[in-house]
Structures are given as C-alpha cells and as structure tokens.
N, C-alpha and C positions, 0 to 999 in steps of 0.2 A: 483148379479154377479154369483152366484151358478149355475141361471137357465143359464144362457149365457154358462155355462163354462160345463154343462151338455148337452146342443143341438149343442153345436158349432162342433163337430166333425162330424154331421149327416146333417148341414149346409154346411160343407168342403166337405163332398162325395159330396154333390148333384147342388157345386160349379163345382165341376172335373169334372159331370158328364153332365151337361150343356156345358162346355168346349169343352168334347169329342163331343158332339150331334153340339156344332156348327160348330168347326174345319172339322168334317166327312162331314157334310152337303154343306158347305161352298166350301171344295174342289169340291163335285161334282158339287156343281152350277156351279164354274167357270168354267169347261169342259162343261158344257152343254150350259152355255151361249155363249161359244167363238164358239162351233156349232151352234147352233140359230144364231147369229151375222154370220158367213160367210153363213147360209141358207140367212138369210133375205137382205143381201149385193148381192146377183149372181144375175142374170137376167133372170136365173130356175124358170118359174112360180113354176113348181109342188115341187120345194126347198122353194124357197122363201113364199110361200102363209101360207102352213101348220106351217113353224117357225112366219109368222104375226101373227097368228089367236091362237096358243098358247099362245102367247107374249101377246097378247091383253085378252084372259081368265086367265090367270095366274094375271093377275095385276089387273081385272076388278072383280074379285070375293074374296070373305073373304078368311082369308087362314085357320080359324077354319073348314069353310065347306069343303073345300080342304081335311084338316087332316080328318074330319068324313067320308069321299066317301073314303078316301086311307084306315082307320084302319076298319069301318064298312063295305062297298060297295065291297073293294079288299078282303076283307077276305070273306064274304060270297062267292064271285067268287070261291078264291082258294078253300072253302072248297070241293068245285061237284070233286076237284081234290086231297082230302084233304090234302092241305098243307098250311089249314089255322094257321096252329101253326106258321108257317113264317111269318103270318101278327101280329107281337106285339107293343106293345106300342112305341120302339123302331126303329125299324125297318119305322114303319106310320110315326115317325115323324121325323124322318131323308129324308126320300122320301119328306114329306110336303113341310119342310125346303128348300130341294136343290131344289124342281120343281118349287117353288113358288119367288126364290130367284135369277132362271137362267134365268127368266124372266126381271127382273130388269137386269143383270148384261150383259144379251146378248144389250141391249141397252148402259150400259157403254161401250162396248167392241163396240159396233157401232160409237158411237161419237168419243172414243179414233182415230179408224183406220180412222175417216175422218177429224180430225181435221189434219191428217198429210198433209203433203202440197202435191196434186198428181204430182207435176211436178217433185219430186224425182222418181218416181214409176216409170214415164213414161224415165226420162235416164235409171233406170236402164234398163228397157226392152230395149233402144235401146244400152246397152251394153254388151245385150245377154243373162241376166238373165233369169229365166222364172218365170212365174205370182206365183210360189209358193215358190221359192226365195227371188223375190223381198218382197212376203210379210214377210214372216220370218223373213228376214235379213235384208231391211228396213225400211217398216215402222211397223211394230209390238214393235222391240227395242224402235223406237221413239214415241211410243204412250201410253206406260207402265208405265214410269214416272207421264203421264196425268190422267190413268186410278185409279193409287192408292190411290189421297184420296177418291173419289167415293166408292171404292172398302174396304175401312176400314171402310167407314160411314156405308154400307151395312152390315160390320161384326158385326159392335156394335149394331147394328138395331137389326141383330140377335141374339144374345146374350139376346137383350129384347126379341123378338117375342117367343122364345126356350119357352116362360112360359106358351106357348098356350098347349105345350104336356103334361102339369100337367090335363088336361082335360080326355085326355085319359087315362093315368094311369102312365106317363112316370113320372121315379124316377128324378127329376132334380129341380132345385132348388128351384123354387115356388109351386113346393107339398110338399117338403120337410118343409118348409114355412109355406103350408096350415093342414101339419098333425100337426103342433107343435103350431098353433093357436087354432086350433081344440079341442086340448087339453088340450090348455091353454088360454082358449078366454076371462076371468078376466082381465090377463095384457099381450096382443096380444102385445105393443110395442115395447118391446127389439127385437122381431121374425121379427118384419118389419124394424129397425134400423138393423139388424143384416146383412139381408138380401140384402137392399140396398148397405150396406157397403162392400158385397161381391159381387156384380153387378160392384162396380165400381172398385175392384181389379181387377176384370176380363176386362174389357172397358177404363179403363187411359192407363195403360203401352200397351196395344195393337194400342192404337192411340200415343202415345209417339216412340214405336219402328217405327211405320210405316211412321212418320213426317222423325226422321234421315234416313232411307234406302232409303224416296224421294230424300230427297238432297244428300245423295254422289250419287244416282243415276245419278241425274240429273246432278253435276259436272263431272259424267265420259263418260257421252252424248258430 
C-alpha cells in the first residue's frame, strides 16, 4: 500500500496529461475531419481526390510509423531551418493523434451528413436557402446526434492509442507506467492495476456523459 500511495501522484500527472494529449488532439481531428468530409463529398476532383488518398493512408498505415516520420522525419526537416526544438515529444504526438484520427472521423462525418434524408436539403434549396445554409442549419443539426456515439467510441480509442507516445519520450501515462516497472520489475502488478484503473476513470464517465447529451439531444430534435 505504501508503494501505491508513493507512485500514485506521478500516476495522476500523467493521467492529466494523457487527458490533455487526447482532448488537444481530439479537437483538431474533428476540424480536420469535417474538412476532409466536405473535400471528399464535392464533385472537385482536385478537392475530393487529395482528402481520398489521405483518408485511405492515414487508416492503411501503423500510427507508431506515423508518430516516427512526424517526431524523427519532421524534425530532421525543421532542423536545415533550425526549429527542430518545436518538433518534441509533445508536439509529434499530438499531430500523430489528430492526423491519424481525422482520418476516421472525416468518414463519421460522412455517413452522419448522408444518412440525412436529401429530400430535406432539396425543400430547403427550393425555399431559398443556399447550399451553405442548408447544410448548417439542416442537415448538420440533424446528423450530430448520429454522429456522437461513433465519435466517443473514437475518444476512448484514443485515450488507449495516446500510450503509443510513451515510445517517443512523451510524459503520459504508460511511461509513467513503464518507468515505475523499470524500477520496480519484482512486483510490476500494483503499476499495471494501477494503471488500468486510471484508464477507466478517464473512458466510463466520458462514455456515460456522452450517452445523456445524445438523448436530450435527440429529444430536442
């Protein structure tokens, strides 16, 4: 109980700090996804093609090699420029995260906006809207509700994946994890009960909030 009640504070940081690394990430994916999603939806080859061909490397490659070409590959770039001090542990794995994750989410954000029924779209246009109206204020609202458990499955997803940036050097939960096994590799088990137990504080009550905000959602559709 001693060793628990000696690491457990250096367990909380690097709780927070997985937290920080997914939520930071997390938001950019969803902007980049709902980019990707209206590239790949237009009938802009030179729109459409470059958001396919991302969408399909983004999903078809490991995201560990991903994170090595962003914290290794981009930093040697920056350096001819030297501002390879910008490329840290940090930094690589939060770019990993959101490029790797806007790829998935630009496909939620595809099936939400088609599962709308078009023959809303199409009154609205014939009641004067315009095509960036209509999508906003019609079917976007109505496809939001659809989009959100996908869209929390993907958070908690990441929340696991974030353990790939303990590779690079990033301070977050399962390095935190691996330096206190490291150091204690006799009785590793409290370190991995510890650890799990602080996985799922982070991942229940983020799928429990996001269950109630679907349905008053949906009841005020």
């Amino acid at each position: 109980m001693s060793l628990i009640l000696q690491v457990l504070p250096d367990f909380i940081r690097g709780a927070i700090n997985t937290l920080i690394l997914c939520v930071s990430s997390f938001a950019i994916a969803l902007l980049l996804g709902l980019i990707l999603a209206l590239m790949n939806n237009t009938t802009i080859t030179w729109l459409r093609l470059p958001a396919r061909i991302f969408i399909e490397i983004m999903r078809s490659t490991p995201m560990i090699t991903q994170l090595f070409l962003l914290y290794y590959g981009a930093s040697a770039l920056l350096a001819v420029y030297n501002l390879a001090s910008y490329d840290n542990a940090w930094t690589a794995g939060i770019a990993a995260l959101a490029l790797n994750y806007a790829a998935y989410e630009a496909e939620v954000f595809r099936a939400g906006i088609l599962s709308v029924d078009k023959g809303q779209g199409e009154a609205a246009l014939s009641l004067g809207l315009t095509r960036p109206q209509v999508f906003f204020r019609i079917v976007f609202p109505q496809a939001i509700p659809l989009m959100i458990p996908p869209f929390v499955n993907d958070f908690i997803y990441m929340l696991k994946d974030s353990a790939v940036v303990s590779v690079i050097g990033g301070l977050e939960l399962t390095s935190v994890l691996d330096y206190w096994r490291i150091r204690n590799g006799s009785n590793p088990f409290p370190f991995f009960a510890l650890a799990i137990i602080l996985y799922l504080v982070l991942s229940l009550p983020t799928s429990y909030f996001a269950r109630s905000y679907e349905r008053r959602l949906r009841s005020a559709l």
